[in-house]
N, C-alpha and C positions, 0 to 999 in steps of 0.2 A: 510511547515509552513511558514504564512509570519506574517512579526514581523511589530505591529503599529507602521507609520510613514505616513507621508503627503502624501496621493496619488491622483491618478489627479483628482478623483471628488472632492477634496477640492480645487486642482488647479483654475478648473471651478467655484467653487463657489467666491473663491477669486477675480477672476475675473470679475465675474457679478457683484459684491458687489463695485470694484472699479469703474468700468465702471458707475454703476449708482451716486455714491459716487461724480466720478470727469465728468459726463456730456459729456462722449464720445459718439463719433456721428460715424454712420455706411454710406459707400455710400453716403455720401455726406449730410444727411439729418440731420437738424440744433439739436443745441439740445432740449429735450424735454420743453416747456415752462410750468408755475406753474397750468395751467387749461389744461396739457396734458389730452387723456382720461388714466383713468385706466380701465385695463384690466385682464384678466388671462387668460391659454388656460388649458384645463384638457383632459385627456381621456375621461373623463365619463358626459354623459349628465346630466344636471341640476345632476352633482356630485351623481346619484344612475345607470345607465344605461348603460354598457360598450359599448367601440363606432370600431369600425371593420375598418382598412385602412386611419382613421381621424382624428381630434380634434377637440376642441370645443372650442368654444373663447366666454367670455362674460363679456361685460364691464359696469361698472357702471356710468360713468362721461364724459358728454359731453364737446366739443370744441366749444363756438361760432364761428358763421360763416362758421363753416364743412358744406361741398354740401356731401361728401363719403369718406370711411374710407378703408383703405386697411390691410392689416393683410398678413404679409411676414412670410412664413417658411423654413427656412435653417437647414440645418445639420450642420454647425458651426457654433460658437459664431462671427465669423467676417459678417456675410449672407450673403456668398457667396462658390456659387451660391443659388438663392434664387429658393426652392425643389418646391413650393408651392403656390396661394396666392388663398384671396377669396377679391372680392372689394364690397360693400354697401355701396345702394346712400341716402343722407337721411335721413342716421336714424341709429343709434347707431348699433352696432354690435352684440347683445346680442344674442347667441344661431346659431351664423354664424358655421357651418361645413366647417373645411379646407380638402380636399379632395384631392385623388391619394396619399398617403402616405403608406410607406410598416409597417406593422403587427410588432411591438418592435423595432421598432427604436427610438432613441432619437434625439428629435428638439428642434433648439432655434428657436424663435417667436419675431413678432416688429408689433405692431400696429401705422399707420401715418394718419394725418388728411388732406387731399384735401379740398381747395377753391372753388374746380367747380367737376361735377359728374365725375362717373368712373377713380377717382385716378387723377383727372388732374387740372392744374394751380398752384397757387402757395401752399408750405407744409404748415401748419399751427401749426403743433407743432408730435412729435412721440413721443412712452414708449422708455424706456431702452429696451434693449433686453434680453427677458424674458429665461428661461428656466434653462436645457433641460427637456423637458415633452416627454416619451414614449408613444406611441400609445398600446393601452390594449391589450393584448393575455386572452382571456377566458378559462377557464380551470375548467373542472366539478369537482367539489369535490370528494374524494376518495369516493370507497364501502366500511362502515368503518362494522364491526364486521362479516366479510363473514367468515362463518364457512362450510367445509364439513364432512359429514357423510355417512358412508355407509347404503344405506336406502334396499336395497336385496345385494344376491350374487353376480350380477354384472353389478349396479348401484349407482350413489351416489347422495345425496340431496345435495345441495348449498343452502343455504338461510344468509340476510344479512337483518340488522338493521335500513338502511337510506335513504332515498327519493335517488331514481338517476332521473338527470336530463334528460328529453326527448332531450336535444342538447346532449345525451350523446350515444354515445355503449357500452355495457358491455356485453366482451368475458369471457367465464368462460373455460379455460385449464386447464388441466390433465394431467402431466408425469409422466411415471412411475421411471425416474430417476431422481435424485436429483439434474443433472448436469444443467447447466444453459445453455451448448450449445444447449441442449433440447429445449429450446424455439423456437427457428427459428423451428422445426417438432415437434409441438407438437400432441401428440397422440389424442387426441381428443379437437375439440372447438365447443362452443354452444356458439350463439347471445341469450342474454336474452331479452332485449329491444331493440323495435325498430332498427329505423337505422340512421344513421350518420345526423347530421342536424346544418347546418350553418344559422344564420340569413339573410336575403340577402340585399343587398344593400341600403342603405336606410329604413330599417328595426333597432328600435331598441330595439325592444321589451324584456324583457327577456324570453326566452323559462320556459316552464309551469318545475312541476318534477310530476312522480306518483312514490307510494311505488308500490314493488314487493318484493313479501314476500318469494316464492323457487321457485328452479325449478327442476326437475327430469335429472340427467347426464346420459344417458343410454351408453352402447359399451363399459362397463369394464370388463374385464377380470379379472379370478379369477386368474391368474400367478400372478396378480402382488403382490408384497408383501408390499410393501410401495410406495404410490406416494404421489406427492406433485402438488398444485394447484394454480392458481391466478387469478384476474380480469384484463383485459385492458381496461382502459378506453380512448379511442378516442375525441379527443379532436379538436375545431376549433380553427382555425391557422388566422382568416378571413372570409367573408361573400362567402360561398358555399364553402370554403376551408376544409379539415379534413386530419389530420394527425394524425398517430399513435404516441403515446411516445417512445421517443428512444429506450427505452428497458422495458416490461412490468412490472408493479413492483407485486410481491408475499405478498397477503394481508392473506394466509391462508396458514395454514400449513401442511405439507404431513399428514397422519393416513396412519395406518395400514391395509391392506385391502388382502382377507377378514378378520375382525377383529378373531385375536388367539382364538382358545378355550382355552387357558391355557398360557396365557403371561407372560413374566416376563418383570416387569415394573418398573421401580422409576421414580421418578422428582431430578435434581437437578437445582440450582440458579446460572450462571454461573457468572464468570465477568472478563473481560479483562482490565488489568488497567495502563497503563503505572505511573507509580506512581515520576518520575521523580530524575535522579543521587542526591544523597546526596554528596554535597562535601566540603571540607575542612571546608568554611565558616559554612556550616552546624553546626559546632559542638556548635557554638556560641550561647545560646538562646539568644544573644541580637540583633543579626542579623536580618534584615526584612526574611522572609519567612525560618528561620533557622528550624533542625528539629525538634526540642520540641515544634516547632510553626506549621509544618506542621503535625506532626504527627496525633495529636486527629481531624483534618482535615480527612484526608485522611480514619482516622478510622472510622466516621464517613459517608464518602462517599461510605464506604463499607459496613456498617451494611447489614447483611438478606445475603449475600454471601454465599454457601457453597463449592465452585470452585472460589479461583482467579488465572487466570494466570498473574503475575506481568510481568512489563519489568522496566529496569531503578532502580530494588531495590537489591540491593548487599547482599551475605550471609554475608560475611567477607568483609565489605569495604576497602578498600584498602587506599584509602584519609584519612578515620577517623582515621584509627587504627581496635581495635578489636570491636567497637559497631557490633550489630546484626543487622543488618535494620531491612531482614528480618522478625525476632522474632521480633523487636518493633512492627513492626505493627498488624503480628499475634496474639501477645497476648491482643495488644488493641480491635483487632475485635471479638476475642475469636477464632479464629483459630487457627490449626499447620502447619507449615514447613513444606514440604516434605523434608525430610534427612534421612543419613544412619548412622547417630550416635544417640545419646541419649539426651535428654534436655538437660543436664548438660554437655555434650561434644558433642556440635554438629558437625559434617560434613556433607558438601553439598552432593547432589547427586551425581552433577558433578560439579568437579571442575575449570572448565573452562580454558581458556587458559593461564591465568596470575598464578593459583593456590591458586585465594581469592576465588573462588566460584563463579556462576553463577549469570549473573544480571537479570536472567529470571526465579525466584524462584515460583512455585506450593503450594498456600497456602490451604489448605482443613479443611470442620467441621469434627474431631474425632469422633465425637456424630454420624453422619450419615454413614463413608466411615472409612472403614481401608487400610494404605498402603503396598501395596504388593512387589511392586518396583518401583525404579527409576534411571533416570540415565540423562544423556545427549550427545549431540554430536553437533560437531563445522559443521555447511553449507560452511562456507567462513571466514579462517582465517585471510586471511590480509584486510578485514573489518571487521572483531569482530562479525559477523553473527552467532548465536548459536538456537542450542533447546534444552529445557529440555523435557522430560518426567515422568511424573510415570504412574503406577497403581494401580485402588484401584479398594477394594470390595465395595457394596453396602448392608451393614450389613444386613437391611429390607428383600432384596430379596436373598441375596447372590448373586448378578451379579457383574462378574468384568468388568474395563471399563477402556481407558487407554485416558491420557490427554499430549497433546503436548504445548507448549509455545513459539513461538521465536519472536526475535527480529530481524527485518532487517534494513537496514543499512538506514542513513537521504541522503535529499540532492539531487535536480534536476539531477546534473551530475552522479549519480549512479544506474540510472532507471535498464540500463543494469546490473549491478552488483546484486540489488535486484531480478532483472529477474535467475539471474545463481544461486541465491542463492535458490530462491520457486524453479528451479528443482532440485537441492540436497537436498530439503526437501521432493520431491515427491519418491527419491531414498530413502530417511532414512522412509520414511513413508513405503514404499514398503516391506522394511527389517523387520521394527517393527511390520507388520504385519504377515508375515514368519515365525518369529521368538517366536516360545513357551514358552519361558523366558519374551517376553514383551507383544505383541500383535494380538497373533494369533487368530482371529476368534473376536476379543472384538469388543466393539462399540466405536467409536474415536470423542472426543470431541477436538477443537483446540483453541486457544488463540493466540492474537500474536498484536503488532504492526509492520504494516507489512511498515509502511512508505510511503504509496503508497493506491490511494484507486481505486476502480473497474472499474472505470470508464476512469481510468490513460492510455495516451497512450505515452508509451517511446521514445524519440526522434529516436533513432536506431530502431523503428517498433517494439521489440518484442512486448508481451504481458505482461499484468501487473503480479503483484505476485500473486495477488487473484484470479485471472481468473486461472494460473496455477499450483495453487495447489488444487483449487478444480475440475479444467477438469482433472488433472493427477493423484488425487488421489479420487478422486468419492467425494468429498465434496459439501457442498453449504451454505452461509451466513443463520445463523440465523435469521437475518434483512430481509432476504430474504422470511421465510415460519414462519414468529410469525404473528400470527389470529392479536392482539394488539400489537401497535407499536407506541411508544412516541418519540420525538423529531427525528422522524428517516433521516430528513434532516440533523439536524445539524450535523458540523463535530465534533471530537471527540479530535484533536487536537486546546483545546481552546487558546491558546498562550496569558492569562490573558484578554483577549478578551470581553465584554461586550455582551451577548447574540443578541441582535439587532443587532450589526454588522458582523455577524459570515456568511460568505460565503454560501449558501446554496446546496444541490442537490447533490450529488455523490461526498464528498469531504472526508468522514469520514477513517483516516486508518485504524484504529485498527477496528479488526477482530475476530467473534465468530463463528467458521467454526462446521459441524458438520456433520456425515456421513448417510447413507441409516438406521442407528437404531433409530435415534435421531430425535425429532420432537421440531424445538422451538415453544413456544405458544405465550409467549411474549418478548419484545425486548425495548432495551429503551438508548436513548446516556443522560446518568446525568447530565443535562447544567444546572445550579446554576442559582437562580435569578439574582443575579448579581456575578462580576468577580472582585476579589482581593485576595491577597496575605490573608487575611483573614477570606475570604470565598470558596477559594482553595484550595486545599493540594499539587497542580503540575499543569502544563501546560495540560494536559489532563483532560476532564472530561473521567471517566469509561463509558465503554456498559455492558450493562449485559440481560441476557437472561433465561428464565425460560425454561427448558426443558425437556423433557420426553424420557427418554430412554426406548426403547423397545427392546428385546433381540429374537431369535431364535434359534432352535434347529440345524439348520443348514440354512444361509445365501447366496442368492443370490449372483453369480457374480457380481464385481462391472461395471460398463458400461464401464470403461475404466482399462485396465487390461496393469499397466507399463511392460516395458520390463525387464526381468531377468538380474538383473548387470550383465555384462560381468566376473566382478572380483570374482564372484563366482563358476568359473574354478578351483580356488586356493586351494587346501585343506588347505593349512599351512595362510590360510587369513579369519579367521570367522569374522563375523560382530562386535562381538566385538572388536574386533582389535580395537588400538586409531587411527591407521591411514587407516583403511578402506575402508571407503570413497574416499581417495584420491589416493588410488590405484586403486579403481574402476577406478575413473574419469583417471588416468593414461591409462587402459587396452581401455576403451571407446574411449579416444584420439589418439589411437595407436601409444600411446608411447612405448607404452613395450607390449610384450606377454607372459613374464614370462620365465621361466630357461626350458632349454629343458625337464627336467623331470617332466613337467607338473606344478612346484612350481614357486611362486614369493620368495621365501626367504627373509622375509621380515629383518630379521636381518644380512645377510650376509653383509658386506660391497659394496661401490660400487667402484670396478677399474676406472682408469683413459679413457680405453677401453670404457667401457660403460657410462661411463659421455660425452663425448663426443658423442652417438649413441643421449643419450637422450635429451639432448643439439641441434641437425639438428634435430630430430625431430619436440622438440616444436618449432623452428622454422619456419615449415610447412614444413621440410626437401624441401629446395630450389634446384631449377635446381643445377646440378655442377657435372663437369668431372671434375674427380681425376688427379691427373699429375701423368705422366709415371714413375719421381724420384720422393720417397719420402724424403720431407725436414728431417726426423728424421731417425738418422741412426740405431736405433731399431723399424721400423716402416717399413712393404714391402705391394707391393701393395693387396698379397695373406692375410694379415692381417685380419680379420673379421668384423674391425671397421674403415678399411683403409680409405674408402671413406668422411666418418663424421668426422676423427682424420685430414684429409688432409685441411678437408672444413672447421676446427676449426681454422687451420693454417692461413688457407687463409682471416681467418674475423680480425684477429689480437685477437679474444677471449682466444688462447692458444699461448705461445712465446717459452715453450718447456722449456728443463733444459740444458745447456753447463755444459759439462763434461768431462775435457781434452780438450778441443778448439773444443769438438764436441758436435752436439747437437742430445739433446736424448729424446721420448714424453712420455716413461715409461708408455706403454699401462695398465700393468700387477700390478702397484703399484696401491695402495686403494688411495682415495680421501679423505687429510682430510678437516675441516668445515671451514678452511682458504683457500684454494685453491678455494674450492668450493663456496663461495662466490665472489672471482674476476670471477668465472668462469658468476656465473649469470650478477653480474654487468656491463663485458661489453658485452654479451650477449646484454644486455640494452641497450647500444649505449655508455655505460659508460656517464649516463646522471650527469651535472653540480652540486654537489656536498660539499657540505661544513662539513667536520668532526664535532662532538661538542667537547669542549674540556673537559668535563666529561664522559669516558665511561661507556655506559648502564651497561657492565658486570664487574666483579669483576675480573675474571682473563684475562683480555683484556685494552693493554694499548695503549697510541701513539704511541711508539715505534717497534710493530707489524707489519708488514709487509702490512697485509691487513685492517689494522683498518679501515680506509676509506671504505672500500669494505661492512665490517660486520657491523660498524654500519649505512651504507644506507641501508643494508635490516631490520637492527631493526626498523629502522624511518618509513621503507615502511610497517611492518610487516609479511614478510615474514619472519622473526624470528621472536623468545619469546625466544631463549636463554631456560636454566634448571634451578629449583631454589634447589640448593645443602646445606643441612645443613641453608636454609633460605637466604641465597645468590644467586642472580642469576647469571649464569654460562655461556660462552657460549663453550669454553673447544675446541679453534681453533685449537688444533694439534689431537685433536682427527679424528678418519675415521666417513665419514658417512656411515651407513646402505640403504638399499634399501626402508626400509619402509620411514625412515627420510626425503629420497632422495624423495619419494613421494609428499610428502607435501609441500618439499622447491619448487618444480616444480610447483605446481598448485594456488599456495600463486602468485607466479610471475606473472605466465597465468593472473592471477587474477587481478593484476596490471596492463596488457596489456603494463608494461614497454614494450615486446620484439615485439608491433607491430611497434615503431617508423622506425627502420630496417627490421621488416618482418611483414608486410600488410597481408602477407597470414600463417601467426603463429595461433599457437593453442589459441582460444579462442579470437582473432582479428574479 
């Protein structure tokens, strides 16, 4: 998101505007005098005919005395160096071509007037210096209502509603998987028209269009069960130039093929809404954008919904007290909640990390869908990374169908973070489809502000979040295969924004993902005529998408088939487990392999022995030879954790306990959540630190030993502390367990605190 403020095309303009204001002169040339000529330079000839590698200059207002006119083009406002020129002798400059100029770039321009021909003798008077004027990119209009059908068994028709331009190619593709790395091999392409056509040099005619009404797709096969299609439109870059668009866009939607004899089918209305934090001020109605003032906003931007996935809308807010967001808004729309309590005493599905409820709540029409379950789970604790799920029936047909939500984290510097967090969604996605209690065999519709759009490339190389949960989990953009598609440039994060000014092309985050059942038809980002706190509900406008779920009797492999968590070794560790997940990611990182008799024990305690193993581990377990004497005189080299408890010694992470004037590292004692906190923090580097003088928890005070220690991981979020009797807990002389142990480890990873000291640490 970038937030309105001065940026440098105003700088520019500011500029030009003073420059001609106070009568500065460029190069030495005087300033312009009151019978300067006037001029302008455009792309486009006589302003209808776009102009390839040029511009066009044409001026209205002679100089007496001009013998020739010269016409300078620079790429900077100062003209220098000057990129360009054209000189006429004579005779005004009207309809002058400046030439050798590259395809989109932007130039400043300066018309001067010569006493004698070809630019020479004395100046007679010059313009301000004009611009920047970009030179024109042509670009054929989309194939807008391209629909296919299966017209036999293993054929399919294409036809489309709009004149395509003869300067145009239109490819028509066919996969049979939904996945987008599919484009680069696609299974089949057909040229519909012609072939690639640049205007050429001096040419500026516009190229003609003809309609083309179908065409016959042959070489399909009856395996496939669902593909999905699109047009490429090839486009000129310049005169004889053609280049393909970066990445094809999907103007039409997969079908089912061959079409079911006996389908089972619905439509649902889906929408992705980031609907934006209510907070404190919120409660105010006298507040500018307060919630009684965003509300019938927002309810209104949602009307026709039968699927929202929210982000940013609290069960139980936590700021306000006990308002419902969620239920405000649902009952304004005429929706319900997904919850596992009752109208009148509601409980979230899941209750997320703080225990106010998820801010990523699943709203649905009761009239169309019944809830069967739901639930949620955390991706990335120590940035607040979550997903909900339910699922529902589809009353009409009886098909059930299960819906995911999440919310990923904001913010340039957490490209990577969002990146760790879409593959622990492609693991939780893997399980809920496994798993016969949630989503085994269903069709998976997704929701999400993903923070991040498709196009996004991480500073650290990975790959975006959306790229990685639909190649990891067989998905693909609705925006991607809806036949109709509205405002589908704009981005979706409007930050009060005036629609004219909104960034265009690949910027949108929020996301309407959908699997090999689902087919979107239509797609649409809701940009408001205009942008205000009173014609907004929230910094986002919604996407939402019309869709059709198709069901089978038994489904295809999906093309990309994840690997089996490691951490499913475990018997005593089902997926429901709260900390699952991060046991996986433990067993994955080979932090741990589990108790010799095959179990992770999730509740056992964990020794000071094994915190210590686990400790060099996530450090990338560093080169080190153990010393021949162990510093602790309960500690021999024949030990089992000798090598990690010596190398604890040696970081200054462990100081050990004097006991009788001797020191002892008490392998064999449990770990309570005050040790184990100094253990992480200088793990850290024991990074620069300031206590607050209120602490977070109720039984934690300055006085504590590790106060410092426990509340830098609250700050980091590597704790949440327990909330006991409504107080939150953090219960430091208590032991920790193995499961707990899990979490505090990969919360840290998470931080990347321990690569300051270890470059080659887990998750560095």
């Amino acid at each position: 998101m970038t937030k309105p403020g001065f940026r440098p095309r105003h700088i520019t303009v500011f500029l030009a505007v003073l420059t001609t204001l106070l009568g500065l002169t460029f190069a030495g040339l005087p300033t312009a005098q009151a019978a300067s000529p006037s001029c302008t330079v455009s792309n486009m000839f006589q302003g209808t005919t776009p102009s390839y590698d040029k511009l066009w200059l044409s001026c209205t207002a002679t100089l007496a005395g001009t013998k020739s006119y010269v016409a300078e083009v620079s790429e900077n406002q100062t003209m220098s160096p000057i990129v360009s020129s054209a000189t006429t002798n004579n005779t005004l400059p009207t309809g002058t071509a400046i030439l050798n100029l590259i395809e989109g770039r932007a130039y400043y321009w300066r018309v001067t007037a010569f006493s004698a021909i070809n630019g020479t003798g004395s100046v007679l008077g010059s313009t301000s210096v004009g611009g920047p004027t970009k030179t024109h990119v042509f670009t054929p209009d989309p194939v807008k209502g391209l629909q296919f059908n299966p017209s036999s068994a293993t054929s399919v028709t294409a036809s489309w509603n709009s004149p395509v331009p003869s300067a145009t190619t239109i490819a028509l593709r066919l996969y049979n998987s939904p996945l987008k790395s599919a484009v680069d091999s696609p299974g089949k392409v057909v040229t519909i028209q012609g072939v690639p056509f640049c205007p050429p040099k001096g040419s500026e005619s516009l190229p003609g269009s003809v309609n083309v009404a179908s065409t016959q797709i042959p070489g399909i096969t009856s395996a496939n069960r669902l593909f999905f299609g699109n047009a490429v439109s090839y486009r000129c870059d310049g005169p004889g130039v053609v280049l393909n668009s970066p990445a094809p866009t999907f103007v039409a939607g997969g079908i089912p093929f061959p079409t079911p004899t006996t389908p089972v089918e619905f439509t649902a209305n889906v929408m992705s809404f980031n609907t934006m934090l209510q907070k404190a001020a919120d409660a105010d109605p006298n507040q500018p954008g307060s919630w009684s003032t965003r509300l019938p906003i927002l309810a209104s931007q949602a009307q026709g919904a039968d699927i929202i996935g929210a982000q940013e809308l609290q069960f139980v807010p936590k700021q306000v007290g006990s308002v419902l967001d969620a239920m405000d808004l649902a009952n304004a729309i005429g929706l319900t909640v997904a919850q596992k309590g009752t109208l009148t005493a509601p409980v979230p599905c899941y209750t997320g990390q703080d225990g106010y409820g998820t801010s990523e709540p699943i709203l649905y029409n009761a009239n169309k869908y019944t809830l069967q379950n739901c639930g949620g789970d955390i991706m990335d604790a120590a940035n607040d990374q979550d997903v909900s799920w339910a699922v529902f029936k589809d009353i009409k047909s009886g098909q059930p169908f299960l819906v995911l939500n999440a919310h990923l984290v904001y913010g340039d510097a957490y490209a990577s973070v969002r990146a760790k967090a879409a593959q622990a969604l492609v693991t939780l996605i893997d399980q809920y489809r496994a798993d016969p209690s949630i989503g085994k065999d269903l069709p998976i519709i997704m929701t999400g502000d993903f923070n991040s759009y498709e196009a996004e490339t991480p500073t650290d190389g990975s790959i975006s979040p959306a790229t990685i949960v639909e190649q990891g989990a067989g998905l693909i953009g609705a925006d991607w295969t809806a036949a109709q598609r509205t405002n589908i440039t704009y981005p979706s994060m409007i930050d009060w924004r005036n629609p004219s000014s909104l960034p265009q092309f690949g910027q949108r985050i929020d996301h309407i993902l959908l699997d090999q059942n689902s087919v979107a038809n239509t797609f649409e980002t809701v940009v408001p005529a205009t942008v205000s706190t009173n014609t907004m509900g929230s910094d986002h406008a919604p996407i939402k998408a019309t869709i059709t779920v198709h069901s089978y009797a038994s489904l295809p492999s999906g093309p990309v088939e994840p690997p089996k968590p490691a951490c499913d070794i475990f018997p005593d560790v089902p997926s429901s487990y709260t900390f699952y997940s991060s046991i996986c990611w433990l067993v994955q990182n080979k932090i741990t392999s589990g108790m010799a008799d095959g179990t992770y024990a999730p509740t056992r305690v964990v020794n000071r022995g094994s915190m210590a193993a686990f400790l060099y581990r996530l450090a990338g377990s560093p080169k080190w030879t153990p010393p021949t004497e162990s510093p602790f005189v309960d500690v021999t080299p024949s030990d089992q954790f000798y090598s990690a408890i010596t190398w604890l010694a040696s970081t200054g992470i462990t100081k050990g306990t004097m006991i009788n004037g001797k020191l002892y590292y008490e392998p064999g004692n449990a770990v309570n959540r005050g040790s184990m906190a100094a253990f992480m923090y200088r793990l850290s580097g024991s990074p620069k630190w300031s206590p607050p003088a209120t602490s977070p928890f109720v039984d934690l005070n300055q006085t504590n030993q590790f106060y410092s220690s426990i509340t830098w991981m609250a700050a980091n979020k590597i704790t949440y502390g327990s909330v006991v009797n409504g107080q939150t807990v953090y219960q430091p002389g208590n032991p920790v367990n193995r499961g707990s142990m899990a979490a505090f480890l990969k919360r840290l990873a998470d931080t990347k605190f321990q690569c300051t000291n270890y470059p080659k640490g887990v998750g560095c």
